[in-house]
N, C-alpha and C positions, 0 to 999 in steps of 0.2 A: 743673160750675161754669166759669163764664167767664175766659179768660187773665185775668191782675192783677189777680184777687178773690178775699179768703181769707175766713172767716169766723171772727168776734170774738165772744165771748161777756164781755157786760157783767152783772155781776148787779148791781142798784141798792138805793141805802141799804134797800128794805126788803125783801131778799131775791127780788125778783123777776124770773129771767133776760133778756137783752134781747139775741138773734141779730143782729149785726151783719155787711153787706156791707162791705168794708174793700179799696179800691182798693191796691194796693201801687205803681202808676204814677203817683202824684201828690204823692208828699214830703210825704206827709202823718204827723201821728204821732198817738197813741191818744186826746190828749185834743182834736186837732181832730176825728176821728171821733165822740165821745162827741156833741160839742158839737152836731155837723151831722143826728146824731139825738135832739135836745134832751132828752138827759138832762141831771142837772142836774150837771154838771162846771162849774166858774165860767172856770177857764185867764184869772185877772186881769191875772197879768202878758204874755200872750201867746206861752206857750211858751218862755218865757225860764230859767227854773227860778229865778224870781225868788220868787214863791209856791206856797203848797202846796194852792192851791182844785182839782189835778186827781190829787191823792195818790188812789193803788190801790194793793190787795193783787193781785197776783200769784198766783192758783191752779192755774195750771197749769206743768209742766216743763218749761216753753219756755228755750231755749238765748236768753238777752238781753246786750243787749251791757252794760258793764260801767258803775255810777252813776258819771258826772263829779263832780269833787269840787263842783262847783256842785249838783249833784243831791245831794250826799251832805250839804251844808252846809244847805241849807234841810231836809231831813228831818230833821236833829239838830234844826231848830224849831219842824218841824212837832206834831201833837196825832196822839196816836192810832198813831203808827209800831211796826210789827211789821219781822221780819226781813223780809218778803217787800215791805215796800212799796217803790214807785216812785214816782215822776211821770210821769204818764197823757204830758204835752209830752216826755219825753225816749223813750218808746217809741216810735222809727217803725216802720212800718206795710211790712214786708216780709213776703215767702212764706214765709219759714222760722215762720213765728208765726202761720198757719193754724191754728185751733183755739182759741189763745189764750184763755183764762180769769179774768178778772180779777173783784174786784170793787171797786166804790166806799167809801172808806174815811170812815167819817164825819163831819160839818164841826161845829165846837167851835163853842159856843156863848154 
């Protein structure tokens, strides 16, 4: 694999896995990746952790840095939250989270 590309595994609302290239050199985080291989992440408020349109579970054992309480505040509003869930916008996209596991967390209806 090539320097500053790890690979993402996205599984989508309908179980279906999706192998993601995931630059680590670009400041990028997991729901601009999502976005840039048009799955259907929404990221409304633009990475802000304003809403919850890029909420994932978390499947795999990856060491993640810690929910800001702004991450922490919108998932108390979010629909659908398990222990494991995040916001897809506050995952960035470093080498340590090669392998990465997630899936997409359902959108309320």
């Amino acid at each position: 694999m090539e320097e500053n590309m790890i690979k993402i595994t996205v599984i989508d609302r309908e179980d279906l896995p999706h192998e993601l290239d995931a630059p680590t050199d670009m400041n990028m985080n997991l729901m601009e990746l999502c976005k840039s291989y048009e799955l259907p992440v929404e990221g409304t408020c633009g990475g802000m952790a304003l809403c919850a349109s890029c909420h994932v579970y978390v499947q795999s054992d990856h060491e993640l840095n810690d929910p800001t309480d702004d991450e922490l505040d919108m998932l108390d509003q979010a629909f659908f939250v398990k222990g494991n869930s995040r916001l897809g916008c506050q995952i960035k996209l470093k080498t340590a989270l090669d392998g990465l596991i997630v899936k997409l967390a359902p959108v309320a209806v």
